[in-house]
Structures are given as C-alpha cells and as structure tokens.
N, C-alpha and C positions, 0 to 999 in steps of 0.2 A: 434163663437169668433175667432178673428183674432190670426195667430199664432208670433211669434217670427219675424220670418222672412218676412211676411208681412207687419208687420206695421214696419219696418227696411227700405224696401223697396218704402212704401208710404212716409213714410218719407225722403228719399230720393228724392223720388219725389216734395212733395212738394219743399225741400228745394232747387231743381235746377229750379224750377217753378220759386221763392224768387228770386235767382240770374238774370236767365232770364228778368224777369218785374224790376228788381230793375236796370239791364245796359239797357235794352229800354227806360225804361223813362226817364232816364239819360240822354240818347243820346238823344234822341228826345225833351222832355221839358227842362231841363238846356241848355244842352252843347250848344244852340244856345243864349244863353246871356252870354256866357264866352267868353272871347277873344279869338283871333283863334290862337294869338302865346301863349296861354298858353299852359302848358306842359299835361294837363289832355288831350288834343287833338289826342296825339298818340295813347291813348288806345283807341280811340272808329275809326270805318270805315265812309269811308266818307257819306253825309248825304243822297245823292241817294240810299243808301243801306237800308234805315230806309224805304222805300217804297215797293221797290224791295222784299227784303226778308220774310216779311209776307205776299206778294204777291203772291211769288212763293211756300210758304208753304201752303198759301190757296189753290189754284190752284191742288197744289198735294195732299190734304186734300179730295178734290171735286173728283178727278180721282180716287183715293181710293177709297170711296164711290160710285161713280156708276160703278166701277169693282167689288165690294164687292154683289152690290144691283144685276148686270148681271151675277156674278158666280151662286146667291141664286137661282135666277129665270131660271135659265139653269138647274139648278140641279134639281129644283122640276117638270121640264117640264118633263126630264128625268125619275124620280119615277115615276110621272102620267103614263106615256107611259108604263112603265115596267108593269105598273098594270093591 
C-alpha cells in the first residue's frame, strides 16, 4: 500500500502532467485559429518551439537510455570478470 507521501507525490505528478498536455495542446491545436494580435498570444512561445522542444526532450530521453543501458552492461562485464 502506498504511503502518505507517495500518492501526494503521484499526485503531484499527475497534475503537472494535466498542465503540461493542457498548454501544449493549446498552443499547438487552438492558438493557431486565434488571431495573432490577440492577447492570449503572449503567454505561449513562438510556434518553432512546439517542434523544437519535444524534440530535444526526445533526444535526451534517448541519450539517457542508452547511457543507462552502457553503464548496466559495463558493470556486469566487470562482475563477470571479478568472478
């Protein structure tokens, strides 16, 4: 069973998750039928960044993963060897 402080936590997560997908799709499915002098236009980055930025979060997603996946197999070359 989950304690206190973790489901506080998920919670938390989910709801920055909520925010997150709720101003992406905003920017990306509306805000391109709303006029550009309206005022809802400041709060969001210009629209090169709606490509750009889960671009580069993919990307470092991917470099994670295979530094994660070459720490593991280093390390167990190294156990093997010690054996």
């Amino acid at each position: 069973m989950a304690t206190g402080t973790d489901q506080v936590v998920g919670l938390g997560l989910v709801a920055v998750s909520l925010i997150i997908f709720t101003y992406y799709t905003t920017w990306v499915i509306l805000l391109p039928f709303i006029d550009s002098q309206h005022v809802i236009h400041k709060y969001f980055l210009p629209r090169a960044y709606a490509v750009a930025i889960p671009l580069a979060a993919g990307l470092l997603l991917l470099l994670f993963v295979g530094v994660f996946i070459t720490y593991v197999m280093l390390k167990n070359q190294v156990t093997k060897k010690a054996q």
